[in-house]
C-alpha positions in Angstrom: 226.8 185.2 132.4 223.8 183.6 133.9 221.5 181.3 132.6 217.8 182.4 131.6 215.4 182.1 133.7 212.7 179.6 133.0 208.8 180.1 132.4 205.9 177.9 133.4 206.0 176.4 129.6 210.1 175.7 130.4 209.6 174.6 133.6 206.4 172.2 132.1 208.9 171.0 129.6 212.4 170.1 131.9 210.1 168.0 134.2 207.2 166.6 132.0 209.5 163.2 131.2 209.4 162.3 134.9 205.4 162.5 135.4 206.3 158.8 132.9 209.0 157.6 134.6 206.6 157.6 137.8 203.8 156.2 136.5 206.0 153.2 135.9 207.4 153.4 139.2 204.1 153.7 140.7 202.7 150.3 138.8 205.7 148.7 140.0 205.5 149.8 143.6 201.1 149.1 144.2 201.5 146.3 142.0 204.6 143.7 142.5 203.6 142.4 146.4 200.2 141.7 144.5 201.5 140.1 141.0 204.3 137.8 143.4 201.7 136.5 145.7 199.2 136.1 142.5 202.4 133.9 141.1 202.7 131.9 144.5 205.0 133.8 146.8 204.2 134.0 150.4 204.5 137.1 152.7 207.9 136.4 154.2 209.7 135.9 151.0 208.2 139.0 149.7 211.3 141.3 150.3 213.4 139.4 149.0 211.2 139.1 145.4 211.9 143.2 145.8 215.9 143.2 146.0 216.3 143.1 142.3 214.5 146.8 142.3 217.0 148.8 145.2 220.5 146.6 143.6 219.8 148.0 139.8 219.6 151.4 141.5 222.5 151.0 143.8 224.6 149.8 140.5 223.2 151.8 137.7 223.0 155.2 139.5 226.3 156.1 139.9 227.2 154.9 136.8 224.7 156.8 134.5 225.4 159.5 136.5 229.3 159.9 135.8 228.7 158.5 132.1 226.2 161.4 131.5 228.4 164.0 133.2 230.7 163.0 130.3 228.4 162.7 127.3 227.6 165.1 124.5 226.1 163.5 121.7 225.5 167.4 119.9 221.5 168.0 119.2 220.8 165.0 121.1 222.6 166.7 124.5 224.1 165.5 127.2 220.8 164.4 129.6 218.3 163.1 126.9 219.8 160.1 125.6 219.8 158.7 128.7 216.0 159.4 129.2 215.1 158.0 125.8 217.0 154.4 126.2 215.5 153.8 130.2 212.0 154.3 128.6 212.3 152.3 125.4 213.6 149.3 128.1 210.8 150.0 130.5 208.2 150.3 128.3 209.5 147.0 127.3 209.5 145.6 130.6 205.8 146.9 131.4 205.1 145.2 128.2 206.3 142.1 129.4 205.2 141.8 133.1 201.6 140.6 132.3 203.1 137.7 130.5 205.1 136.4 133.5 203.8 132.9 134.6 206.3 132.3 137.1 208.3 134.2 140.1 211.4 133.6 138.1 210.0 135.7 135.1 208.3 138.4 137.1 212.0 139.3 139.1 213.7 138.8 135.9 210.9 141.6 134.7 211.2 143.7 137.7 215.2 143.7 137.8 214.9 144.5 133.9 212.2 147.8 134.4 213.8 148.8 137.7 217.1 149.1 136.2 215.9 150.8 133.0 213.1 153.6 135.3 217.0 154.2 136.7 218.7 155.2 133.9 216.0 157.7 132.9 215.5 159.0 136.3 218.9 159.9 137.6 219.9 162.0 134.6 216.5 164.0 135.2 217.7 164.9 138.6 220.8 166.4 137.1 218.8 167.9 134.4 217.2 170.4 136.9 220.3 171.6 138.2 221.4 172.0 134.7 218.8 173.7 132.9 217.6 176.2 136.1 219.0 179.0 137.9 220.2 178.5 141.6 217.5 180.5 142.3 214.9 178.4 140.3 215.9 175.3 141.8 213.6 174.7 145.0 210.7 175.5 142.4 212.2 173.4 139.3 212.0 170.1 141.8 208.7 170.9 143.3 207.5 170.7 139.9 209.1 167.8 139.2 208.2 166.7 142.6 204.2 167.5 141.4 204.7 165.9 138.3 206.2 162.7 140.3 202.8 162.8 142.0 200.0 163.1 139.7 202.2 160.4 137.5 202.0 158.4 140.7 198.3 159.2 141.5 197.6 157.9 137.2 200.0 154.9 138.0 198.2 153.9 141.1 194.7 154.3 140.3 194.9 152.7 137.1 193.5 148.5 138.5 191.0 150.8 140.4 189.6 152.3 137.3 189.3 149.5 135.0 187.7 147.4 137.5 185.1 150.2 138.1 185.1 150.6 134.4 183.7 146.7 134.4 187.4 145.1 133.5 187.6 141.8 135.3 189.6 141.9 139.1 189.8 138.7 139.5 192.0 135.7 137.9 193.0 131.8 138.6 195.8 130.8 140.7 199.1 131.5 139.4 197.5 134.5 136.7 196.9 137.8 137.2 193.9 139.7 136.5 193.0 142.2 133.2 193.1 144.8 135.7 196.7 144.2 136.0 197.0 143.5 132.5 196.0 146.5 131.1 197.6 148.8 133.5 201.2 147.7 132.7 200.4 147.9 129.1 198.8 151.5 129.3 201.7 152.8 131.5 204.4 151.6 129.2 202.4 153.4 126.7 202.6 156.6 128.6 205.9 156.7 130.1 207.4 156.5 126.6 204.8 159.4 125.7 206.1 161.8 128.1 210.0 161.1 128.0 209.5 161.4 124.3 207.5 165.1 124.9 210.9 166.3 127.1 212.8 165.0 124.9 211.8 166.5 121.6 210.6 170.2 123.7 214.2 171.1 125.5 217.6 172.2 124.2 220.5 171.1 126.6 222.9 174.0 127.0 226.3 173.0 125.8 229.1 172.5 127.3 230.4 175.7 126.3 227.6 177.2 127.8 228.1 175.6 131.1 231.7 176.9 131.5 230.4 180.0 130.7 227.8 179.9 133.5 230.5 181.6 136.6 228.1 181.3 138.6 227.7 177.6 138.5 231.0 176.2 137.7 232.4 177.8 140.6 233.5 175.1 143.4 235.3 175.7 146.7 235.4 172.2 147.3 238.1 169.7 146.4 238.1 165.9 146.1 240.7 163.8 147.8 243.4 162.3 146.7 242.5 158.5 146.0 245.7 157.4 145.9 246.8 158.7 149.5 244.7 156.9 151.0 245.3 153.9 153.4 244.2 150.3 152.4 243.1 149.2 155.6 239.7 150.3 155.6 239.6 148.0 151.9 240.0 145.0 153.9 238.3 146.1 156.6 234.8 146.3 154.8 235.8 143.0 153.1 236.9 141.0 156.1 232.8 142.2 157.8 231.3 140.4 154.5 233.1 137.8 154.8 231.8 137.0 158.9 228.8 138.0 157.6 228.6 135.4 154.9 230.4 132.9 157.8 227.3 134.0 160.1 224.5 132.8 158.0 224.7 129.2 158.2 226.4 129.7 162.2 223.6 131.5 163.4 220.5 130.0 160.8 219.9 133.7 159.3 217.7 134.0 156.3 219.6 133.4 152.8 219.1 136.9 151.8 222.0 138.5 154.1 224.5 136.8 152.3 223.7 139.8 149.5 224.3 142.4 152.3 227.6 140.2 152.8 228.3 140.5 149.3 227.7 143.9 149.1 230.1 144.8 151.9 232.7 142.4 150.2 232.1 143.9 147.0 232.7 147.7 148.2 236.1 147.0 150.1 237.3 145.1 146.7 235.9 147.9 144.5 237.5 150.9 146.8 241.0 149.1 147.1 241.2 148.8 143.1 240.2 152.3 142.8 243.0 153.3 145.3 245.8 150.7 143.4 244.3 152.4 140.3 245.0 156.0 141.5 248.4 155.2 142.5 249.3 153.7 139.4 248.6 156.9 137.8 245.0 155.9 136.5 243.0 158.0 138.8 241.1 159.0 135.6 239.1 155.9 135.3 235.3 155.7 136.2 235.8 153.1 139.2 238.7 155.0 140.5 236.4 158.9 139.9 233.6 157.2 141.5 235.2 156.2 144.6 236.6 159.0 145.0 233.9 161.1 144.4 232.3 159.0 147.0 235.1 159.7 149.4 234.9 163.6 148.8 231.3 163.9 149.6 230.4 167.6 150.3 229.5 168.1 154.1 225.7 168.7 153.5 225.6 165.8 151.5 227.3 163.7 153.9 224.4 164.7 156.6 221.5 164.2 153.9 223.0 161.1 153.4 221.7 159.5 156.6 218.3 161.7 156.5 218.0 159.6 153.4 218.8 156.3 154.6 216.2 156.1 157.4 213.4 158.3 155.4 213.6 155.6 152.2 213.7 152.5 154.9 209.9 153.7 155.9 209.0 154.0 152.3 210.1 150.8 151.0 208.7 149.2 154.1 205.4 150.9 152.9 205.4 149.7 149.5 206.5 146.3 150.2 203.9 145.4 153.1 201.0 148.1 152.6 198.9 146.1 150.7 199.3 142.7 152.7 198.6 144.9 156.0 195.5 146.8 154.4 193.9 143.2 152.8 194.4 141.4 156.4 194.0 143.7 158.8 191.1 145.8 156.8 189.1 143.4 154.5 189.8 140.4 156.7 191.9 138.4 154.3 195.2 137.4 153.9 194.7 134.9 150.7 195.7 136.6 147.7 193.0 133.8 145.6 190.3 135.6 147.6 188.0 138.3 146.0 188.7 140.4 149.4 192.1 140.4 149.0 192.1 141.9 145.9 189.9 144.5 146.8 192.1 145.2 149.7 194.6 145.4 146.6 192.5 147.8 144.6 192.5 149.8 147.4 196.1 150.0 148.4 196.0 151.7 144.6 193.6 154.5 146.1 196.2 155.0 149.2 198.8 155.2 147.1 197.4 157.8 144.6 196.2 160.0 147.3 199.3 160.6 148.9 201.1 160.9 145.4 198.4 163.3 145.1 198.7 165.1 148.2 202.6 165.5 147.3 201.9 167.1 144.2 200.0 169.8 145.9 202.2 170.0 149.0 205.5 170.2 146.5 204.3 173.7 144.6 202.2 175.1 147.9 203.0 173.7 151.4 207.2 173.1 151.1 207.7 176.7 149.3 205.4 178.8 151.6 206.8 176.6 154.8 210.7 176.9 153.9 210.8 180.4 153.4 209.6 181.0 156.7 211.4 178.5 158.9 214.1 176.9 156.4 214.5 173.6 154.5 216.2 171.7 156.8 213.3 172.3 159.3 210.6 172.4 157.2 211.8 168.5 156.0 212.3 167.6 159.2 208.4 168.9 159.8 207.0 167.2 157.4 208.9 163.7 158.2 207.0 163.9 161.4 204.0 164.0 159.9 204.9 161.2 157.7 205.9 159.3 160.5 202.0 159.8 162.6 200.5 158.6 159.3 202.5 155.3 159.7 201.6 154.4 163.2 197.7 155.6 162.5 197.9 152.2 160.7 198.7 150.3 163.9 195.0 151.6 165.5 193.0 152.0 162.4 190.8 149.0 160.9 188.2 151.4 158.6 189.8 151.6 154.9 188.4 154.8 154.5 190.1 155.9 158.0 193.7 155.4 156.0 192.7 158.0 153.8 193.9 160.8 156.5 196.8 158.7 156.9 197.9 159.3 153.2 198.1 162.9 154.1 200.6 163.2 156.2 202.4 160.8 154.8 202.2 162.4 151.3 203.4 165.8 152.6 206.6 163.6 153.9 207.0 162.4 150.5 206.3 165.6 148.7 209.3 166.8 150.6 211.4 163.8 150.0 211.4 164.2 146.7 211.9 167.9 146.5 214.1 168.9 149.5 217.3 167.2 149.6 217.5 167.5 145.7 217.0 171.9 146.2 219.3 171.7 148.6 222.1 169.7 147.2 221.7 171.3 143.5 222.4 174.6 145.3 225.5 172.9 146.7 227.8 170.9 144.5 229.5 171.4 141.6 228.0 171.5 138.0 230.3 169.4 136.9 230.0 166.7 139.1 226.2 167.2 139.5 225.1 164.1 137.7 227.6 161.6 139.7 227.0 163.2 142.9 223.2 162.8 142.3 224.1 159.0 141.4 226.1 158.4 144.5 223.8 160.5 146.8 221.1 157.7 145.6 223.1 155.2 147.2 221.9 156.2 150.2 218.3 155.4 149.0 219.2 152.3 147.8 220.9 151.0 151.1 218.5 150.8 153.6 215.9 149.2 150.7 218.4 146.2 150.5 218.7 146.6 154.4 214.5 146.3 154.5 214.4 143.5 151.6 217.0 141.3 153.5 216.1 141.9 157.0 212.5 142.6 157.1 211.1 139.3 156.3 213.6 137.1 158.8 212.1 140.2 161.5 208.7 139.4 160.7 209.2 135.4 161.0 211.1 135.6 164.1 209.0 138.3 166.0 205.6 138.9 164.2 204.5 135.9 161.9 201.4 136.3 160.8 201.2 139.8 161.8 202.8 142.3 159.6 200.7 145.4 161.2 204.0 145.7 162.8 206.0 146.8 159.6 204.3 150.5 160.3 205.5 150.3 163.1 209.2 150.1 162.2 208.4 152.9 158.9 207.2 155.6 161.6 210.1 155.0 163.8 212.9 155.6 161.0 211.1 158.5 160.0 211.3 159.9 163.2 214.9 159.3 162.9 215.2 160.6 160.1 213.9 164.0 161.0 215.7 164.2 163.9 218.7 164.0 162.0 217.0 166.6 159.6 217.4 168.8 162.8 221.6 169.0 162.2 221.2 170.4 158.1 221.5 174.2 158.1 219.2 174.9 155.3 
């Protein structure tokens, strides 16, 4: 028994939800840098305004991932009610944002729609692997990989529009400007819109119907056995976040390690109840199925793993620093008060929409043409080169309209971000498990943003204050990391 093959109006349907979701994300990631400085935040605390965004993901992932492995709520499926309550909170949050008057309100706001964008998104990465073929999978995520990028493209250009459209760009200290305004407003407006459309336009197969799918319920791989395993390691992890926590003070490091310190802490103590749990007899729990779903990471997952962790550390360099580099280093002001800083602004929405563009193109004509000729694996690591060149052009380019080439290349990276990894581990891991493996396997994005949001700004004080140009650098050099390691994925 296999499941039916999907038409364009299926395929339209299954993905639509997420061209939303992205439009939120793309307010939030073109937008934030600017509303914090509009609210008085200066460059080097920047990143660590952003942590609230990569720690809702690193906790909410795995966990709406395993709960909605679990659920089956009848017409309502398994999936969808997940979508439905992340875009009733964002739209909320979007809602909200305009009115923040102080940094306190706007992270509050951020932590509140990051976390909610996350429990829509991570069930629609499961929902491809559900609803599609093995066979239509590459294509089911390089449509939801275009619709990720024309939601980005709306997201992004939105302050662009409505200050060509006449809307008002600029605003008094400590406000924010209509532009801004309106754009949160309208994209709460439409990311509820579009979940709503997948929602009401797609029937979940039922569980049932999933054990009758052979083809997909089939597993040659086995999880460990939690409770066998040593505790050493579980007091290892927590022993390094406590020096780290010791080192802050010690050595004068930025306040914002001590939530890496935490972190580590806070993984050995969460592993060594999962193990106590499992040899008590309570392996069944979700902290003790989690960990050990962590622990029995397939092979090919375990090597996208760390293509992931150096090819999200570029991004969320990018979209913490791009438009602070582009208003300094191309319209000649650093001030966010000054009319050229947020045209530099406005323009950092353009960037951003044309590579969100580019990946929507790239993800249903470049990746599918590319991989069947040379492979996934290579074709990723291709296009994270090119991703990478786009990066450094900013470090010799000072024409605005220059950086428009740049977005290329770095949109074909992202176009296979988004698409690759997800074709290939779909393809790979158990239908069953699908929806906590893609929540665990997000873990790896998450990490190196809370690596970029504590580290980057102590980096740019120590080394490069007043000069963060040099954040491009460091985005195009973890690329090229990343696609080296790309190199080792047989694909």
């Amino acid at each position: 028994m296999e499941k039916p093959r999907q038409g364009f109006a299926g395929l339209w349907n299954i993905s639509f939800g997420f061209f939303g979701i992205q439009i939120g994300f793309a307010l939030q990631n073109a937008n934030m840098s600017r509303v914090f400085q509009s609210l008085g935040s200066s460059i080097d605390d920047l990143s660590v305004l952003w942590i609230a965004a990569p720690l809702t993901g690193l906790l909410v992932q795995p966990v709406i991932g395993h709960l909605s492995d679990r659920t089956w709520l009848g017409r309502w499926g398994r999936r969808r009610p997940y979508f439905l309550a992340g875009a009733v909170l964002s739209c909320l949050a979007l809602t909200g944002m305009p009115y923040s008057h102080s940094l306190l309100a706007a992270a509050l706001l951020l932590w509140m729609l990051d976390a909610s964008l996350n429990v829509s998104m991570e069930p629609f990465r499961a929902f491809v692997g559900d609803m599609l073929r093995k066979d239509q999978h590459t294509l089911g995520y390089g449509v939801q990989t275009a619709f990720i990028g024309a939601g980005a493209v709306i997201g992004s250009l939105f302050p662009w529009l409505l200050d060509r459209a006449g809307v008002s760009n600029l605003a008094a200290a400590g406000d924010l400007p209509d532009t801004v305004r309106y754009s949160f407003w309208a994209g709460g407006a439409a990311l509820l819109g579009a979940v709503l459309w997948t929602v009401a336009t797609t029937r979940e197969f039922t569980p049932e119907e999933m054990r009758g799918f052979a083809q997909e319920t089939r597993s040659d791989h086995a999880g460990p056995d939690l409770g066998a395993r040593s505790l050493w390691p579980c007091f290892l992890w927590m022993g390094a976040g406590t020096v780290a926590a010791l080192l802050v003070p010690a050595w004068g490091m930025e306040k914002e390690v001590y939530l890496l310190a935490a972190l580590l802490t806070g993984y050995g103590a969460a592993t060594l109840a999962a193990i106590l749990l499992a040899r008590r007899g309570r392996s069944g729990t979700m902290l003790a199925q989690i960990v050990a779903d962590m622990a029995g990471m397939p092979p090919v997952m375990r090597r996208l793993a760390l293509v992931q962790f150096f090819s999200w550390s570029a991004l969320f360099i990018m979209w913490i620093h791009t438009t602070p580099v582009v208003a300094q280093y191309m319209f000649g002001s650093a001030d966010p008060a000054s009319a050229a800083y947020q045209e530099g602004g406005n323009w950092v929405g353009v960037l951003f929409s044309v590579y969100n563009g580019v990946a929507a193109v790239a993800a249903l004509t470049i990746l599918p043409w590319v991989a069947r000729r040379i492979g996934k694996g290579r074709t990723h690591a291709l296009c994270l080169t090119l991703g990478a060149l786009g990066f450094a052009s900013f470090l010799f380019l000072r024409d605005p309209q220059m950086l428009l080439v740049s977005e290329v290349g770095i949109g074909i990276a992202w176009a296979s971000i988004l698409a690759m990894p997800y074709a290939i581990l779909a393809s790979n891991l158990p239908a069953e498990k699908l929806g906590v493996y893609m929540g665990v396997f997000n873990i790896f994005v998450v990490l190196p943003q809370l690596l970029v949001a504590t580290a980057m700004g102590s980096i740019l004080k120590a080394f490069f204050p007043g000069d963060p140009i040099w954040t491009m650098a460091f985005a195009a050099a973890t690329l090229l990391v990343a696609a080296v390691a790309t190199l080792r994925i047989r694909a």
